[in-house]
N, C-alpha and C positions, 0 to 999 in steps of 0.2 A: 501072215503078211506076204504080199508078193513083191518080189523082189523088185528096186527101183521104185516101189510102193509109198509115199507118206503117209500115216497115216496119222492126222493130229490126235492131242488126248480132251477128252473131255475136263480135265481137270481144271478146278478153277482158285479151291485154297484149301486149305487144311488146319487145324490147329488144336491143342490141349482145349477143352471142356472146364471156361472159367464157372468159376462160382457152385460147382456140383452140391457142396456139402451146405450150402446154404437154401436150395428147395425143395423139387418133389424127387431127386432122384432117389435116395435111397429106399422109398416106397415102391421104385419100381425094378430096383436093381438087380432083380432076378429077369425081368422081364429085357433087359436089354442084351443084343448078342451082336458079334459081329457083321454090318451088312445090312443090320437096323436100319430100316428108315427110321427118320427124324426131320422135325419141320421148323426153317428160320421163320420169325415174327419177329418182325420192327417194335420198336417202344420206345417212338421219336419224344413220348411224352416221357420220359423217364428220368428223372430227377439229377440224377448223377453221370448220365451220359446220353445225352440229345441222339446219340448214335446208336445206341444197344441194338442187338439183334438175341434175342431169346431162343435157343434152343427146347422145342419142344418133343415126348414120346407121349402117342395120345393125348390125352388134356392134362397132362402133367408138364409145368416148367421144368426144367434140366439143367439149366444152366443157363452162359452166355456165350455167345463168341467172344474171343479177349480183345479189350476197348483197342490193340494196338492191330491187329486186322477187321474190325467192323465196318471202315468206312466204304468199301464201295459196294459190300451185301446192304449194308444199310441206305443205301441210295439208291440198288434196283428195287430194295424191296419197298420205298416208301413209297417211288412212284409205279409200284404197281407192276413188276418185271418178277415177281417172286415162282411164279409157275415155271419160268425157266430153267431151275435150279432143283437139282437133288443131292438132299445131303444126308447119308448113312454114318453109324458107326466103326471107323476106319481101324482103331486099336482098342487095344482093352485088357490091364493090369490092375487088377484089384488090390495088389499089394502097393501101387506110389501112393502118396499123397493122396490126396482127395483131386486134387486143381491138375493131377496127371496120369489121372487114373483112365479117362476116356478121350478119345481124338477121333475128331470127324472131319469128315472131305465132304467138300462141296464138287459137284460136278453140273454143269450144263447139259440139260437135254439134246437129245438130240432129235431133232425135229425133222430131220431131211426127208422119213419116209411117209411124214401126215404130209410134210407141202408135195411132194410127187405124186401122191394119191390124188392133190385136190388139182391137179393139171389138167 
């Protein structure tokens, strides 16, 4: 960083990996590592919260985001902002809980050097 420098962070949330022990993760539980991509999907239709955002690894569900930070993943991504965002595997304890075993950050692309290109 140069000094006098800011430099913002891409970060945008973070959080514990709800619901792990109730879908596809442990089928894939070897297959995830720190640094993991992983992809949010909305499931505005979703019975028990209008808001869910689903964490996916490949075509396996993983989890949720937890109902008590979904709401404003779940409103880029209904109307369609979801490419802005990447979210990797942030931590990883195999020994907590199931519901604390994985934490993922969401982060915002950084786009600055596709729009300078297209100048």
């Amino acid at each position: 960083m140069v000094e006098g420098h800011y430099e913002r962070s891409r970060f945008v949330i973070d959080f514990h990996l709800a619901a792990f022990a109730y879908y596809d993760g442990l089928m894939v539980i070897d297959e995830l590592s720190l640094g993991q991509v992983v992809e949010l999907k909305p499931e505005p239709d979703n019975p028990h919260d209008p808001n869910a955002v689903a964490i996916y690894y490949k075509e396996h569900k993983i989890g949720y985001v937890p109902e008590a930070k979904n709401d404003f993943l779940s409103t880029m991504l209904y109307f369609g902002h979801g490419d802005i965002f990447e979210a990797r595997i942030q931590a990883m304890n195999l020994q907590q809980h199931p519901e604390r075993q994985f934490r993922v950050v969401v982060y915002v692309k950084d786009g600055r050097e596709k729009t300078m290109l297209s100048e």
